[in-house]
Backbone as CSV, one residue per row, in Angstrom:
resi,resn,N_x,N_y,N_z,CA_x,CA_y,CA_z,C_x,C_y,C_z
1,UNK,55.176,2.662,70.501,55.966,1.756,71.336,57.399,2.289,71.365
2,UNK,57.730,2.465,72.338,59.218,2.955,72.655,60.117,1.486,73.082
3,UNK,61.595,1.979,72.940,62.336,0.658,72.717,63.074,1.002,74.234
4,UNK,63.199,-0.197,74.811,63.585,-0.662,76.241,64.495,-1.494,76.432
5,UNK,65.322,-1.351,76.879,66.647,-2.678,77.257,66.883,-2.607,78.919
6,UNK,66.448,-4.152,79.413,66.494,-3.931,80.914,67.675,-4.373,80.943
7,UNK,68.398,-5.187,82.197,69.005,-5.745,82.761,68.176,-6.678,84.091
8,UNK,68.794,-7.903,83.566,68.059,-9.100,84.801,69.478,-9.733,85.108
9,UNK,69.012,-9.909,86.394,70.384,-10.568,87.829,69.942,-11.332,88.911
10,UNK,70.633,-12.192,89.268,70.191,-13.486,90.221,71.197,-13.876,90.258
11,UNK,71.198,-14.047,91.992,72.311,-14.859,92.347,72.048,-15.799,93.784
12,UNK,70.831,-16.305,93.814,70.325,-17.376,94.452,69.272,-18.274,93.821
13,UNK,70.130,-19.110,94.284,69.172,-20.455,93.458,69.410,-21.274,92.030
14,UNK,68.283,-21.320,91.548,68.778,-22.114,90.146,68.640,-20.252,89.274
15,UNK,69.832,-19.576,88.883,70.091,-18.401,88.370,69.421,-18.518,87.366
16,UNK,69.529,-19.526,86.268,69.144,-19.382,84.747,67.802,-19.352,84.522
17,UNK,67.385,-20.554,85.530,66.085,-20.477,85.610,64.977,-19.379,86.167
18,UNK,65.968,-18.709,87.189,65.055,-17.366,87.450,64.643,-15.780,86.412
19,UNK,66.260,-15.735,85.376,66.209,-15.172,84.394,65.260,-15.408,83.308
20,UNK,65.105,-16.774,83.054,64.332,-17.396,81.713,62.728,-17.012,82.646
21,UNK,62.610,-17.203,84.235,61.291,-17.022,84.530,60.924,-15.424,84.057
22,UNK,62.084,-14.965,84.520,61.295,-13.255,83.859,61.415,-12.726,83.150
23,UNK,62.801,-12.974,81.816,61.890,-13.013,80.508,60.718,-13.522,80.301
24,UNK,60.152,-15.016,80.418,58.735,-15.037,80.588,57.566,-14.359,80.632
25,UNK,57.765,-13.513,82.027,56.561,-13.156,82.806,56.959,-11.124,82.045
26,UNK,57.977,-10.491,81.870,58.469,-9.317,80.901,57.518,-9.648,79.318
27,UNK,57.350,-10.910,78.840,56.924,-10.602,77.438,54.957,-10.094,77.158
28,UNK,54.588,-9.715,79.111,53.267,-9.365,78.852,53.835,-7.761,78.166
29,UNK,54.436,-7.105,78.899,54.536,-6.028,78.061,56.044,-5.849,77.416
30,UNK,56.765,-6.167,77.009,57.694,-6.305,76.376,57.575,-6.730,74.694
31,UNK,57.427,-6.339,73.899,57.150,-6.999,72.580,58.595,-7.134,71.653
32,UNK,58.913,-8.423,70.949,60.500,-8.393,70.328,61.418,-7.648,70.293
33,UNK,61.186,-8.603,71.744,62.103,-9.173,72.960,63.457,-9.819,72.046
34,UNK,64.750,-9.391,72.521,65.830,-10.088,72.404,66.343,-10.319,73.417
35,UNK,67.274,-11.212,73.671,68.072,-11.742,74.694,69.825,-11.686,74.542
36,UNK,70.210,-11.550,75.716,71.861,-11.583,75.522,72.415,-12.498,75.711
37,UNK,73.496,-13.437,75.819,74.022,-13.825,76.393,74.273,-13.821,78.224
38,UNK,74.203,-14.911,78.517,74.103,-14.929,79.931,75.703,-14.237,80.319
39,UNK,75.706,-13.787,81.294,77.283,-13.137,81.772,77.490,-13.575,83.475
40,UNK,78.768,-14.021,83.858,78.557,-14.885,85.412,79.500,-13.482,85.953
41,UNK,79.150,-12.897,86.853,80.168,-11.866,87.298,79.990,-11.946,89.176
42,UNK,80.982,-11.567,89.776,81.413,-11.558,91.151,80.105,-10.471,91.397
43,UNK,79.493,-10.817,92.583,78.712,-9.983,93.583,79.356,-8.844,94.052
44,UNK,78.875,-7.352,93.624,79.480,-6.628,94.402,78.730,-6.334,95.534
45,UNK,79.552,-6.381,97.015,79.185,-6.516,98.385,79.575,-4.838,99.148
46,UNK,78.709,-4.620,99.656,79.378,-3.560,100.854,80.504,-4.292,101.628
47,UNK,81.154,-3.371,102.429,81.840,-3.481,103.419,81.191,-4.522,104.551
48,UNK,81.916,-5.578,105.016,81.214,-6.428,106.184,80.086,-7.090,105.514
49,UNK,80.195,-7.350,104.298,78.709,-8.402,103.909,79.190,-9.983,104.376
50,UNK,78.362,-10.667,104.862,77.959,-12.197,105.345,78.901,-12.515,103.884
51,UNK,79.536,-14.123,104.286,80.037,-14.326,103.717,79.430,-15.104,102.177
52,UNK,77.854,-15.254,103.181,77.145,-16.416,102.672,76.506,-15.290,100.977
53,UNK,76.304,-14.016,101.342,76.257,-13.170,99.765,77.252,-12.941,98.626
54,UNK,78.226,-13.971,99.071,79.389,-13.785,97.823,79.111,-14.922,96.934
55,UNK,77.879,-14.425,96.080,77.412,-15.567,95.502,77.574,-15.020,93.790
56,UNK,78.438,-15.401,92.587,78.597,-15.014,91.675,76.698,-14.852,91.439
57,UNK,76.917,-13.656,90.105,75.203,-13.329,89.817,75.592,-13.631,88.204
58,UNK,74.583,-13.951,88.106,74.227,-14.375,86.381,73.262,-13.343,85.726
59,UNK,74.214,-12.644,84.563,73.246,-11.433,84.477,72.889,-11.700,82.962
60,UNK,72.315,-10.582,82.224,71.601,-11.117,80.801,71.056,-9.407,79.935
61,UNK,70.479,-9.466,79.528,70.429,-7.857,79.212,68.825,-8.209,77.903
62,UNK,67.907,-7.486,78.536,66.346,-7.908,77.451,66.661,-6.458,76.788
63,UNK,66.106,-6.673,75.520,65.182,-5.390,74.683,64.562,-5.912,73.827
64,UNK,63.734,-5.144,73.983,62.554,-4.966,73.184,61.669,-3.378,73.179
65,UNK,59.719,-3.501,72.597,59.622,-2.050,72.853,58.411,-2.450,73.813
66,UNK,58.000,-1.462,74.102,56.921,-1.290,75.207,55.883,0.035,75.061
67,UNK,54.583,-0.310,75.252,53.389,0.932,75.276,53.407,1.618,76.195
68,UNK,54.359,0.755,77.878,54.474,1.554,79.277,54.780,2.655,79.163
69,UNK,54.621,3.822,79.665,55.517,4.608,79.734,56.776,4.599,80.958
70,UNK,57.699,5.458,81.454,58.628,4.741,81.899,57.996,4.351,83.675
71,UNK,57.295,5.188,84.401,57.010,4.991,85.594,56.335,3.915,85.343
72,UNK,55.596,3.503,84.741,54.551,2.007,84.748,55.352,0.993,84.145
73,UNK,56.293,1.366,83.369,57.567,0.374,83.595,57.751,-0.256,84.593
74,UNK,58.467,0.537,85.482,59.060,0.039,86.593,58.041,-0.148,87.848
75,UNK,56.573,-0.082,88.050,56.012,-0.378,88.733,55.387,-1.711,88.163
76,UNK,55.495,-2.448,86.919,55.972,-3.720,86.299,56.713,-4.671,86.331
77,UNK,57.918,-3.836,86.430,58.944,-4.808,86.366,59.436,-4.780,88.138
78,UNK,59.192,-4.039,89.087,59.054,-4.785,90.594,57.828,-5.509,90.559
79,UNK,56.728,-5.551,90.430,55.797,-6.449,89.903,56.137,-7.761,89.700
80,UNK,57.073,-7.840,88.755,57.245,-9.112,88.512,58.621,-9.535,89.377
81,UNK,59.732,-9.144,89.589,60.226,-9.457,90.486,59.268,-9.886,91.923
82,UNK,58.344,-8.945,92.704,57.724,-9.672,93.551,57.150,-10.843,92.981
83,UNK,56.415,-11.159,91.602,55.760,-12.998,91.443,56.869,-13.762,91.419
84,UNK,58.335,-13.415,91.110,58.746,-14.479,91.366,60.408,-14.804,92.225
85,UNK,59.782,-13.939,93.519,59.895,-14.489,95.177,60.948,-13.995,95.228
86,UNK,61.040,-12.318,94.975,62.786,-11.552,95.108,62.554,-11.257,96.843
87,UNK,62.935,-11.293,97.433,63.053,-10.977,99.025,63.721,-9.806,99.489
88,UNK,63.720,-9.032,100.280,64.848,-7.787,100.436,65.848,-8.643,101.595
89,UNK,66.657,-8.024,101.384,67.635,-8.843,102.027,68.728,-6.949,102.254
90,UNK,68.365,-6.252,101.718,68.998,-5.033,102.102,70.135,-5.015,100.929
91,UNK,70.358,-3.466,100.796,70.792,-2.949,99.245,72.568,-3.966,99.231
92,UNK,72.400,-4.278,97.878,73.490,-5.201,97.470,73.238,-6.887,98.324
93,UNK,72.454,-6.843,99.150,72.300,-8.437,99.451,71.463,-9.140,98.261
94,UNK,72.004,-10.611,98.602,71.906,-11.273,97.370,70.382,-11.182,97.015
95,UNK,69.963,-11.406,95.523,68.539,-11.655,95.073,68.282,-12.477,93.999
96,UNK,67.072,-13.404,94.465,66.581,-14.057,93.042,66.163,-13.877,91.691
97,UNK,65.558,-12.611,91.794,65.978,-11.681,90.517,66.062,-10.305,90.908
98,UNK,66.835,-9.519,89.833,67.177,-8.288,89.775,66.383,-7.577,88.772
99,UNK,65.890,-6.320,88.283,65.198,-6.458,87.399,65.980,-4.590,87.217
100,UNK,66.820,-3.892,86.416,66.831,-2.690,86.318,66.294,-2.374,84.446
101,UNK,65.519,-0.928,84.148,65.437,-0.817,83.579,66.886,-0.092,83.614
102,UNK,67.683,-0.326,82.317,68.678,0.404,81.626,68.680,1.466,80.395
103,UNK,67.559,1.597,79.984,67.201,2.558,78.873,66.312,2.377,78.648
104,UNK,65.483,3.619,78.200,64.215,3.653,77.517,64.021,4.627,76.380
105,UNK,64.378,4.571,75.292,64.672,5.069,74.161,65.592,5.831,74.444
106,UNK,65.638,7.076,74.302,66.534,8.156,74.589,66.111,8.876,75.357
107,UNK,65.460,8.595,76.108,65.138,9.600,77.732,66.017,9.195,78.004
108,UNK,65.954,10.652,79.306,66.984,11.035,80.033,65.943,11.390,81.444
109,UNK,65.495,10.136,82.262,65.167,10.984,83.996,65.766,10.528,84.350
110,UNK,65.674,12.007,85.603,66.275,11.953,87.056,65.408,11.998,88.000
111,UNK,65.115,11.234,88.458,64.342,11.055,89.749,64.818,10.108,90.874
112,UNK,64.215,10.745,92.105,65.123,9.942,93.649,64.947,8.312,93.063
113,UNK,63.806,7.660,92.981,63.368,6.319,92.472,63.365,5.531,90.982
114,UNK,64.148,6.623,90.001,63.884,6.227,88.671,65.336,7.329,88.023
115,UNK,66.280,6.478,87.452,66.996,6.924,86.789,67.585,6.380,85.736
116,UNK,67.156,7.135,84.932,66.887,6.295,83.006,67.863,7.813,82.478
117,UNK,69.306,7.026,81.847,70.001,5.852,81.548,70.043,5.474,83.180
118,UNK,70.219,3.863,83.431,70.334,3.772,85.105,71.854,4.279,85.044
119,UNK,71.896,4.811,86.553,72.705,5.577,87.229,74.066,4.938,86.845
120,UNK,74.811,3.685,87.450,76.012,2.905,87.457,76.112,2.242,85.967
121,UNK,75.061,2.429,84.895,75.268,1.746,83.492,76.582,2.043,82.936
122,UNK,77.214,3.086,82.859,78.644,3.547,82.481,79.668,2.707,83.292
123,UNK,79.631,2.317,84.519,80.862,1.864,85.504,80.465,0.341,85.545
124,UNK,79.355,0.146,85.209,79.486,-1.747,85.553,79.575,-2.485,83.823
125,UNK,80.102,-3.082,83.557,80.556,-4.266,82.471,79.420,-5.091,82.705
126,UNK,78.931,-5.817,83.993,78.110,-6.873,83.688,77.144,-5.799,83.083
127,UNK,76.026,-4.710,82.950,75.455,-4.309,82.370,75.105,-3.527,81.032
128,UNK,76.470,-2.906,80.767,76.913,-2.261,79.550,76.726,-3.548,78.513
129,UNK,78.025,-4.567,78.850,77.957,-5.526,77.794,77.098,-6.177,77.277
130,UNK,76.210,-6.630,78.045,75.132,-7.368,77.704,74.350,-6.206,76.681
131,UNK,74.111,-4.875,77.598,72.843,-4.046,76.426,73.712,-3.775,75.069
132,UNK,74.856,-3.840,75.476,75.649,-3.903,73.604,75.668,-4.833,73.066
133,UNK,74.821,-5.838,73.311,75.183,-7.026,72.453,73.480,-7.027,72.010
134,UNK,72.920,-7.107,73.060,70.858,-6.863,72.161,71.127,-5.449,71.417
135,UNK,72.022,-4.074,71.943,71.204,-3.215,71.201,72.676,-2.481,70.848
136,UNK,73.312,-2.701,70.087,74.568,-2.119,69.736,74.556,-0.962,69.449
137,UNK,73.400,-0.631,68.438,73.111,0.744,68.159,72.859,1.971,68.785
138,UNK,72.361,1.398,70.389,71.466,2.510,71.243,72.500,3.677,71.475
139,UNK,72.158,4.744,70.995,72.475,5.964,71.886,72.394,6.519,73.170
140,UNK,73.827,6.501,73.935,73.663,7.330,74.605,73.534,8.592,75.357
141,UNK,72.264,9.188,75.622,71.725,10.396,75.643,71.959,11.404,76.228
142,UNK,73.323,10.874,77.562,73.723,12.384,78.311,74.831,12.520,78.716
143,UNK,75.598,14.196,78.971,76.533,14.086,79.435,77.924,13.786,78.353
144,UNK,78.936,12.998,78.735,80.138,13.795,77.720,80.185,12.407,77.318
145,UNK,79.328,11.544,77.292,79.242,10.103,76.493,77.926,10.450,75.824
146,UNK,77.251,11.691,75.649,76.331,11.818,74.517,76.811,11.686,73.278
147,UNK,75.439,10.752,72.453,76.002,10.076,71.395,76.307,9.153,70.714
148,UNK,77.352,8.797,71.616,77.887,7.113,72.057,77.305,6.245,71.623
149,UNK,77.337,5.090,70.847,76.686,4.031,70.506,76.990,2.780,71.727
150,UNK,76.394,1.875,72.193,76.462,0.884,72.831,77.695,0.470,72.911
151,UNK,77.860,0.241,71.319,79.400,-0.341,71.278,80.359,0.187,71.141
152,UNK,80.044,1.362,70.938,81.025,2.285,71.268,81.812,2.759,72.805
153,UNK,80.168,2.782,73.595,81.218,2.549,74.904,81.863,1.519,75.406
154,UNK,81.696,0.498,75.161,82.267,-0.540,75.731,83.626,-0.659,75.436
155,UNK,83.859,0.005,73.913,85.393,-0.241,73.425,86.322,1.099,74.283
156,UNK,85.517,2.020,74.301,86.477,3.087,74.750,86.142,3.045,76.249
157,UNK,85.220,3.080,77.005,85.382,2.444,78.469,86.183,1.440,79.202
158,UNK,86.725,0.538,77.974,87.107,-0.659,78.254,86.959,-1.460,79.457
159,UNK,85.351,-1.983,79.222,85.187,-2.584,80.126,84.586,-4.210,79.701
């Protein structure tokens, strides 16, 4: 079992309740499972987004380990975002849940559809913080923040 820390986001509807739904429906393959603290952060919007998507998102940060490997991960965890009623609404429009994997032990892919550490984990706070608070310890595996402990970036990123 390899150790996994996603990131979950929602910002329509009852938020908490869509998070707590997919921790839920995450603990078929997810095994001790921790949870973060919920975090309320501003929607980031493209240029010209409806006004009606400036909807703060409520984000949260899971780990635990998993038997998936990482592609059946994430053909899981959209899985479960589709059971519970994410809609496309087009990239950065609002969603009922968000579901990114953010690490999966210490891999390192690059792929067009799969990028483990995820791609923006270094530049966004709502996601860093949260996985430093379930997994303080995690290393990060590439690049000139190889090394890095969780909480380590957060202090010297200052974010």
């Amino acid at each position: 079992m390899e150790q996994v820390i996603l990131g979950l986001g929602s910002n329509v509807g009852d938020r908490a309740a869509h998070l707590a739904a997919a921790a839920g429906k995450l603990r078929a393959q997810v095994k001790e499972m921790r949870l973060s603290s919920l975090h309320e952060t501003p929607a980031l919007l493209p240029q010209a987004a409806p006004e009606a998507w400036n909807v703060p998102y409520l984000n949260q940060a899971l780990a635990g380990r998993t038997a998936l490997p990482p592609r059946a991960l994430l053909q899981f965890v959209k899985a479960v975002e589709a059971m519970l009623g994410r809609q496309e609404r087009g990239r950065w429009g609002p969603r009922e849940i968000d579901i990114d994997i953010l690490a999966y032990g210490g891999e390192v892919i690059a792929e067009p559809d799969l990028r483990i550490p995820h791609a923006d984990l270094l530049t966004r706070a709502f996601a860093l913080k949260p996985l430093a608070e379930v997994a303080p310890h995690w290393i990060y595996p590439e690049g000139v923040y190889a090394g890095k402990t969780a909480a380590q970036l957060v202090t010297e990123l200052k974010l």
